[in-house]
C-alpha positions in Angstrom: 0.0 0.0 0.0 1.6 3.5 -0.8 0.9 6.9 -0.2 0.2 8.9 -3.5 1.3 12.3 -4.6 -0.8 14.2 -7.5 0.7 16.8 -8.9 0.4 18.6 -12.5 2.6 17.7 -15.3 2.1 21.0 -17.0 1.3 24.4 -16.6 -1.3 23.1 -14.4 -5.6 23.2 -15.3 -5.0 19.5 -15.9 -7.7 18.2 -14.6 -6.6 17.3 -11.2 -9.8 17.8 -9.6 -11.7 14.7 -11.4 -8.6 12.4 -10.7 -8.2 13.8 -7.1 -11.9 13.2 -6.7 -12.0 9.2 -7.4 -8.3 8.8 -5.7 -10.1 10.6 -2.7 -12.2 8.2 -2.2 -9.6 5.6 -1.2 -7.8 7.6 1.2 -7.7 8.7 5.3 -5.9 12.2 4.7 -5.7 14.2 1.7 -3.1 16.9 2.5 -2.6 20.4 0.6 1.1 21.3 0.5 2.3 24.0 -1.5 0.4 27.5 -3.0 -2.9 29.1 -1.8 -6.4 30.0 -2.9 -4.6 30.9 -6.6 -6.1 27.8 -8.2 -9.0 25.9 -7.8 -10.8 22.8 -8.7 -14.2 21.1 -8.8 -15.4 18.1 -6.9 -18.9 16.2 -7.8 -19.7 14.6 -4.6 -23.0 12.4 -5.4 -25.2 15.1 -7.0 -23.2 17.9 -5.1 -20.7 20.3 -7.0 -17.8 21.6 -5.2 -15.8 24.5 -6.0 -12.6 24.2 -3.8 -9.3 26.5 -4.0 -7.9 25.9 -0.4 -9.3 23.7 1.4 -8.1 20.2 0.6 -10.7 17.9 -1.1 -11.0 15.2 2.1 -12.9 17.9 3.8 -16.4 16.9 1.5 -15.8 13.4 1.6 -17.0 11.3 4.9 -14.7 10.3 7.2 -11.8 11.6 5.5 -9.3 14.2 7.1 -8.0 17.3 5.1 -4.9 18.7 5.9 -3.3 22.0 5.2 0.6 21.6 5.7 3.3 24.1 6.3 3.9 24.8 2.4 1.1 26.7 2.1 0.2 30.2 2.4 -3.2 31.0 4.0 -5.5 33.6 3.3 -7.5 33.3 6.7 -10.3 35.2 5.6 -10.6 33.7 1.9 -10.6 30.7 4.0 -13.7 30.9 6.0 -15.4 32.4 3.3 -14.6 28.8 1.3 -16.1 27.4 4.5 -19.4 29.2 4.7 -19.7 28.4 1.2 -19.6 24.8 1.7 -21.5 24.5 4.7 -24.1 26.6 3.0 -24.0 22.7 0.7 -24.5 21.0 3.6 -20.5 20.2 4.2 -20.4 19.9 8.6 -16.2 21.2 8.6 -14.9 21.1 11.8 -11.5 19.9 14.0 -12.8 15.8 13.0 -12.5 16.9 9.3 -10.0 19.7 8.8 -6.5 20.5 10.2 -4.3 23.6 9.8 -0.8 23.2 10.0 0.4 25.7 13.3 3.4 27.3 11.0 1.7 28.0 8.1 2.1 31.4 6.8 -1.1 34.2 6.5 -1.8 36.2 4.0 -2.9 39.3 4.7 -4.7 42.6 2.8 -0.7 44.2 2.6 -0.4 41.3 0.4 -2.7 41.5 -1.6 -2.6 45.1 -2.3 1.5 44.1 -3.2 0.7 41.9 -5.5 -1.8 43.7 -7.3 0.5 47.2 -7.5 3.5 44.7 -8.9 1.2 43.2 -12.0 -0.3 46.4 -12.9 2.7 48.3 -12.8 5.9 49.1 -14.9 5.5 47.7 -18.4 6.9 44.7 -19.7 7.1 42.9 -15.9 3.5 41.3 -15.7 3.8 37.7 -14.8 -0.4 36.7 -14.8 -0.6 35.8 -10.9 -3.9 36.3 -9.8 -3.1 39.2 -7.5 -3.8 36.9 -4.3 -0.9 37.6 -2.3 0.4 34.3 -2.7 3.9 35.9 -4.3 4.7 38.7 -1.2 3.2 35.7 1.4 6.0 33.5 0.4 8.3 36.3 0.3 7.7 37.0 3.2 8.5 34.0 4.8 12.0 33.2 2.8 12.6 36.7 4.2 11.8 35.5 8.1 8.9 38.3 9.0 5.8 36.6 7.9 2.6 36.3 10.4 2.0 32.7 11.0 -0.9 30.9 12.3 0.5 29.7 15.6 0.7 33.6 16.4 -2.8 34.0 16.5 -2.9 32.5 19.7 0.1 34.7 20.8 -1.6 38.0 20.9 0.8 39.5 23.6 3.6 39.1 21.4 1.6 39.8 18.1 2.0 43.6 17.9 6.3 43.0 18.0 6.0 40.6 15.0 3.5 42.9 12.9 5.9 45.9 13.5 8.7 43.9 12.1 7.2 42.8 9.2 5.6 46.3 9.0 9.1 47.8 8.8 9.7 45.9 5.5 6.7 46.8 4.3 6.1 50.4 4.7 9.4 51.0 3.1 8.3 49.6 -0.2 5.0 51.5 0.3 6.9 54.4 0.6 8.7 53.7 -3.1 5.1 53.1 -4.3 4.2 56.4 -3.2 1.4 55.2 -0.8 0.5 55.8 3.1 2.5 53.6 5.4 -0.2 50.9 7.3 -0.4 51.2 10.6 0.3 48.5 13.4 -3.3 48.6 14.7 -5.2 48.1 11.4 -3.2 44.4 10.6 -3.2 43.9 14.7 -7.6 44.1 13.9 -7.5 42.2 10.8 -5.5 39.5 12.3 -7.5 39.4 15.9 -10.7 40.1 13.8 -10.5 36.6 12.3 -8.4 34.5 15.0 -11.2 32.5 16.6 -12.8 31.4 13.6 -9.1 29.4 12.2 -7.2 28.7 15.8 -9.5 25.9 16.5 -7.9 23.9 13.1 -5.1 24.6 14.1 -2.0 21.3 14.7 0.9 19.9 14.7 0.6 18.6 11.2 3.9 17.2 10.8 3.5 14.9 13.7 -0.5 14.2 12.8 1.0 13.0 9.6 3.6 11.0 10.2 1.3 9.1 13.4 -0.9 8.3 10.6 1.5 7.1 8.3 3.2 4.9 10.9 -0.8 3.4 11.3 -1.1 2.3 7.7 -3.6 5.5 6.9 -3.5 6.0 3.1 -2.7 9.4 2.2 -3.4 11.5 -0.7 -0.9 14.7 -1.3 -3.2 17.2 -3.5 -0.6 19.3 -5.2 -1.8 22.5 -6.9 -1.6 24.1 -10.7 1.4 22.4 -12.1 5.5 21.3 -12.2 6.1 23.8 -15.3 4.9 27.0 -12.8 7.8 25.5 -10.3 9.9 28.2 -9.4 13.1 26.1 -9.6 12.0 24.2 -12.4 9.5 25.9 -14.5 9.6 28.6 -17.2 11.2 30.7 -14.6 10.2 34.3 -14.2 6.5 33.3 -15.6 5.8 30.9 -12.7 4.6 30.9 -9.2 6.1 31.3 -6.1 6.3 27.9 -4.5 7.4 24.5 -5.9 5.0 22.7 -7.0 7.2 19.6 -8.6 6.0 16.4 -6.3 9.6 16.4 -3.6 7.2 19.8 -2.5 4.8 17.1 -1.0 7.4 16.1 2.1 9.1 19.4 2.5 5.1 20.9 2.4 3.8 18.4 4.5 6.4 17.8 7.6 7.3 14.3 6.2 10.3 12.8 5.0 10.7 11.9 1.0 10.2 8.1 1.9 6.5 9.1 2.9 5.6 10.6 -0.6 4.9 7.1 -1.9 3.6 6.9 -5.8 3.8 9.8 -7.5 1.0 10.3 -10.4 1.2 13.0 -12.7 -1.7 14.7 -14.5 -1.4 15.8 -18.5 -4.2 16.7 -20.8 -3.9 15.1 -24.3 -3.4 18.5 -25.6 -1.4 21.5 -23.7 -2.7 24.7 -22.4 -1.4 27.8 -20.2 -2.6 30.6 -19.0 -1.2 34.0 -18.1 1.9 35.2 -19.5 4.7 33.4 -20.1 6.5 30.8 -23.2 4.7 28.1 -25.2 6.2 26.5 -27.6 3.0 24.3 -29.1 0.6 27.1 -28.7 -2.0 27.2 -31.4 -3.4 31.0 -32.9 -5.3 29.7 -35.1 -9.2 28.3 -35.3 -7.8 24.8 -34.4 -6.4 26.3 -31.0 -10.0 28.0 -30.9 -11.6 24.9 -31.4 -9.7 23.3 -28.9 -10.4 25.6 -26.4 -14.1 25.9 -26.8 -14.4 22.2 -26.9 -12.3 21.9 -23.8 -14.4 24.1 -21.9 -10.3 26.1 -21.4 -11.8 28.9 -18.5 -10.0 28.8 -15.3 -11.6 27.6 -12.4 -10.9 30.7 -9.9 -10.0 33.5 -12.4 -12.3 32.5 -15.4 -9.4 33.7 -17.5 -9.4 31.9 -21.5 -6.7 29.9 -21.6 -4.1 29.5 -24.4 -4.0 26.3 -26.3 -1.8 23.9 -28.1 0.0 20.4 -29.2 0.7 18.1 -26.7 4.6 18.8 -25.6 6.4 15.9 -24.9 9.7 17.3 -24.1 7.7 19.4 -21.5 5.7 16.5 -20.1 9.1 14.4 -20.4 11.1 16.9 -18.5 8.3 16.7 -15.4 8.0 13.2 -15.6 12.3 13.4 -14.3 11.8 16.2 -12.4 9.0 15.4 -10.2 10.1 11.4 -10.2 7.0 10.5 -12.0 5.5 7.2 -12.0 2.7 7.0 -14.3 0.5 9.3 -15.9 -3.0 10.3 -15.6 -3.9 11.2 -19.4 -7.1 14.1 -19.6 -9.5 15.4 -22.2 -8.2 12.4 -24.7 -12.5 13.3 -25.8 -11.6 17.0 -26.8 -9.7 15.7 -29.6 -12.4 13.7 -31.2 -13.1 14.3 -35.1 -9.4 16.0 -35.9 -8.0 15.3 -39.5 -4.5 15.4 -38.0 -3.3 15.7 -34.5 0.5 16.9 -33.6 2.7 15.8 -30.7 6.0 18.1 -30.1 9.2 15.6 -29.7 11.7 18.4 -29.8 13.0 22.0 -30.5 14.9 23.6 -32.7 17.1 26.8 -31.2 19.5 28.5 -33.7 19.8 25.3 -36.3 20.2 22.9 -32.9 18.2 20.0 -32.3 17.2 20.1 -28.3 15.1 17.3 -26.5 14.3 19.9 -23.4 13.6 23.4 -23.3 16.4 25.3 -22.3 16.2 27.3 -18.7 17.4 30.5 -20.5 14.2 32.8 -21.1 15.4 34.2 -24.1 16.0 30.6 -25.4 12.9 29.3 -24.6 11.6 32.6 -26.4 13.4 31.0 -29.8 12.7 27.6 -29.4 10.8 26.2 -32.1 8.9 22.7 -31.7 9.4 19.9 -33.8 6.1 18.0 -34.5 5.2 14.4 -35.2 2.0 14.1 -37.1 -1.0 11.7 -36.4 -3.9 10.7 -38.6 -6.8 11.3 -36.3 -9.7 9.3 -35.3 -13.2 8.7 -36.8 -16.0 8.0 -33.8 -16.0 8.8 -30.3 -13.9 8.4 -27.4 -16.2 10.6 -25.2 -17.4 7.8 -22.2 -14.7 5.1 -23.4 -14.1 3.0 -20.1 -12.1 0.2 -21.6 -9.0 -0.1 -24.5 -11.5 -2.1 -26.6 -13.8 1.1 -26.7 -11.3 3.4 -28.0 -10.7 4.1 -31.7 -7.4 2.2 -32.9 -6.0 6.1 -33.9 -6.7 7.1 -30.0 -4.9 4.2 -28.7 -1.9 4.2 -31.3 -1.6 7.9 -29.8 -1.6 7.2 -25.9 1.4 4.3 -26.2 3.1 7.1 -28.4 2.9 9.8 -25.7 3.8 6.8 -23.1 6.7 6.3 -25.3 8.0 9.6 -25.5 7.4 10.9 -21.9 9.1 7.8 -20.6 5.9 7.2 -18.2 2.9 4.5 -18.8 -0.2 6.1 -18.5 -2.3 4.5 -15.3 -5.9 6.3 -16.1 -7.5 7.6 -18.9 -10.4 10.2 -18.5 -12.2 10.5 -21.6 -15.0 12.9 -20.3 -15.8 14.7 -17.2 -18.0 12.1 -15.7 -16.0 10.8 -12.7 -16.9 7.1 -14.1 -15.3 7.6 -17.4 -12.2 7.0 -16.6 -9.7 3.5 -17.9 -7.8 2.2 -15.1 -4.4 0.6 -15.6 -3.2 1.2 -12.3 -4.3 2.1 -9.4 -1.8 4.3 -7.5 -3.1 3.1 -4.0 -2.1 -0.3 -4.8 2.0 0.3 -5.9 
């Protein structure tokens, strides 16, 4: 029995949220452990749709625990708004269902309003966050002066920490040109919300690892994807945390012999949204077409997203980069009645053949993908919950991808329906 890690294989919008789902249902503890409320996902519970983008997914499910480690940033107030929301569904959360890790770092209106001044600013330095706060949050704590949750239940020592982390901030306030914040109005905002997220609050690390040490199966929910990594994504156009799946322990409290299998989400196609490169993407009416078949709005920001060819030099490089063991394959329906279908196996930079794209943004400004064509497929692989249902163009496709990310793909989804879905492997059982 082993612990499973999901985590995005892209630029994240995978699909996560359906493959999450049906995993969730075989686990004790599903644990959040990197980002914030910057990306969300949906959960169809029975007949019940949930619209989640910080709490972890357990928290709908019956007698499941969710856990929010260390690696993430917490926006207490967007947080018990997300819990009114799905109480108002019926969802009961309380200390039996939900857990906060005591050192995860808040963030708080200062951040927000950082966040928002940086993105709208000087020309030519907009990244596409979604103005959140996640970015000056995890600053923040890299820099030592971040608010954490455990010092909500400090308040005589509150007003020291605020001031320090006020000293930081009201100097780049004063380069903005704005009024300095004073120590009372973040000593009210935090105080004004402290009773409603100290009772969560735990020891995570050691919750965890008790658990683990008792056999409970648990599911690490990782958040957008392993190309917005800031180590190893398209670096500056990613976020702020790493989000490749050795996130999962450091995020969590645990040690990387915890992280168990570690399943990686990929649509059949490629899409991105925000700012930032992309090799494959389409700007023409098959790119349209994708994206209006593919439904390509973000969850939380209902921003279009850009579209393209499957990369397998991307997908490749996350497959080694997040130790990937298989593949969860999405949307394989959205490419139904295509004449031809592309897959990128390469780039050319300046007359070089490359099997990676290069870390240099300029390069990966130059690169130019090299495409292997693919008949497409007459009928339907909408609903397809076997091999012998697919179309013999659809399955010649998957082993190609398999082949050229060096991963076997373990599920197939080949619609939104939870139940739509091929199993090859089920992660629970490596």
């Amino acid at each position: 029995m082993a612990n499973v890690v999901v985590v995005g294989a892209q630029w994240g919008d995978e699909g996560k949220g359906k493959i999450v789902d049906w995993l969730s249902e075989q686990a004790d503890i599903v644990v959040r452990f990197q980002g914030g409320h910057n990306a969300g996902h949906t959960l169809v519970v029975g007949n019940n749709v949930y619209k989640l983008s910080l709490l972890p997914s357990g928290v709908v499910r019956p007698n499941t625990l969710g856990v929010i480690g260390n690696g993430v940033v917490l926006d207490p107030y967007a947080l018990v708004s997300e819990i009114e929301r799905i109480t108002g569904q019926g969802v009961q959360v309380s200390r039996e269902n939900l857990r906060i890790a005591d050192n995860a770092t808040l963030i708080l209106s200062l951040h927000r309003e950082l966040d928002a001044l940086r993105e709208d600013g000087a020309p030519g330095t907009k990244i596409g966050t979604t103005k959140r706060g996640i970015g000056p949050a995890y600053e923040d704590k890299v820099g030592r002066r971040a608010i954490r949750l455990m010092d909500l239940s400090e308040p005589d020592a509150l007003g020291a920490k605020i001031e320090r982390l006020l000293a930081h901030h009201n100097a780049l306030r004063r380069g903005f040109g704005l009024p300095e914040i004073a120590e009372a109005a973040i000593h009210d905002e935090l105080t004004g919300i402290a009773d409603k997220v100290l009772p969560y609050q735990d020891t995570v690390w050691r919750l965890l690892d008790e658990a683990r040490r008792g056999g409970k199966r648990i599911l690490f929910e990782g958040a957008q994807g392993a190309l917005l990594d800031v180590d190893h994504g398209t670096y500056p156009f990613v976020t702020s945390s790493n989000t490749v799946a050795g996130q999962a322990a450091t995020g969590s409290g645990l040690g990387p012999g915890a992280v168990g299998y570690v399943l990686g989400i990929a649509k059949a196609y490629t899409t991105r949204v925000g700012e930032g490169p992309f090799p494959t993407e389409l700007h023409d009416e098959i790119g349209q077409r994708i994206g209006e078949r593919g439904h390509e709005f973000g969850t939380v920001t209902g921003r279009k997203r850009r579209c393209g060819w499957f990369d397998a030099c991307l997908v490749r490089q996350t497959v080694r980069t997040s130790g990937i063991d298989g593949i969860a394959l999405t949307k394989l329906d959205v490419l139904d009645g295509f004449e031809e279908i592309r897959i990128c196996t390469g780039y050319d930079l300046d007359g070089q053949r490359l099997d990676h794209l290069p870390a240099s943004q300029g390069a990966q400004q130059r690169a130019v993908p090299v495409y292997e064509t693919f008949k497409g497929w007459d009928g339907t692989t909408g609903g397809a919950r076997s091999w012998a249902d697919l179309p013999a163009q659809a399955v010649k496709y998957v082993r190609r991808i398999e082949e050229l990310i060096g991963a076997p793909v373990a599920l197939l989804s080949t619609s939104p329906e939870r139940d739509d879905t091929i199993l090859m492997h089920n992660p629970f059982e490596d």
